[in-house]
N, C-alpha and C positions, 0 to 999 in steps of 0.2 A: 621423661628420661627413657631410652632406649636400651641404655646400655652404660655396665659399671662394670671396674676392674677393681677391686682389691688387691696391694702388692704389700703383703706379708714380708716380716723379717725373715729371714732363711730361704728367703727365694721363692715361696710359696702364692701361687699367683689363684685366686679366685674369679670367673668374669661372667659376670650375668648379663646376658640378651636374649630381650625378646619373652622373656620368661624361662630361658635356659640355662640351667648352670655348669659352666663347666672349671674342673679344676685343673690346673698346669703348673711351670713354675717359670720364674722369670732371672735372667743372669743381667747382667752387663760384659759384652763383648767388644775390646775395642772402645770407642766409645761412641755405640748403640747400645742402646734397650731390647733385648730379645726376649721373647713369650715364644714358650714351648707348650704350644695350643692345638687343636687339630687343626689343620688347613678349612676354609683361609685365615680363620682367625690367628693365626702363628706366623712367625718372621721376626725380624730385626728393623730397628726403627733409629733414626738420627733425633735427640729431643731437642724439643725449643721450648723455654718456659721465659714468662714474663708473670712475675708476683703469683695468682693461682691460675692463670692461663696457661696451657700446655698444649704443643703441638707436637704429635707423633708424625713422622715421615718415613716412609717406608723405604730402605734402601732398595727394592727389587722393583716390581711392578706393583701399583695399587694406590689410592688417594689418601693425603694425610688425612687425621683425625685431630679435631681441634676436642678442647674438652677443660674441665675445671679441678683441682686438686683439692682434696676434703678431704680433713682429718677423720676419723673412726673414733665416735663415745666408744667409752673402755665395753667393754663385751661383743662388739660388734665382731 
């Protein structure tokens, strides 16, 4: 695994890559998924999900992200 996003109730977005962590927060705009991240990791994204499959597409320039949806044990 490369790379994980936590999205928090209240909008509170966590996302670890690479061994970095950085904190943001995440809204629904429209209907996109936006993460207010430092650049590039930040933008607005069109979703596709199918059962825990999920595809982020990025409405500007940049490649979707495919990826898997996982619930958090409580304390996480």
């Amino acid at each position: 695994m490369h790379w994980r996003e936590v999205y928090e109730r209240g909008g509170r977005l966590r996302s670890y890559s690479m061994g970095k962590k950085m904190v943001g927060k995440w809204f629904v705009h429209p209907d996109e998924c936006c993460l207010d991240l430092p650049e590039p990791d930040g933008g607005c994204f069109e979703v596709g999900a199918s059962g825990e499959r999920v595809v982020l597409k990025p409405t500007g320039l940049g490649l979707a992200v495919d990826g898997v949806l996982r619930s958090l044990a409580q304390g996480e």
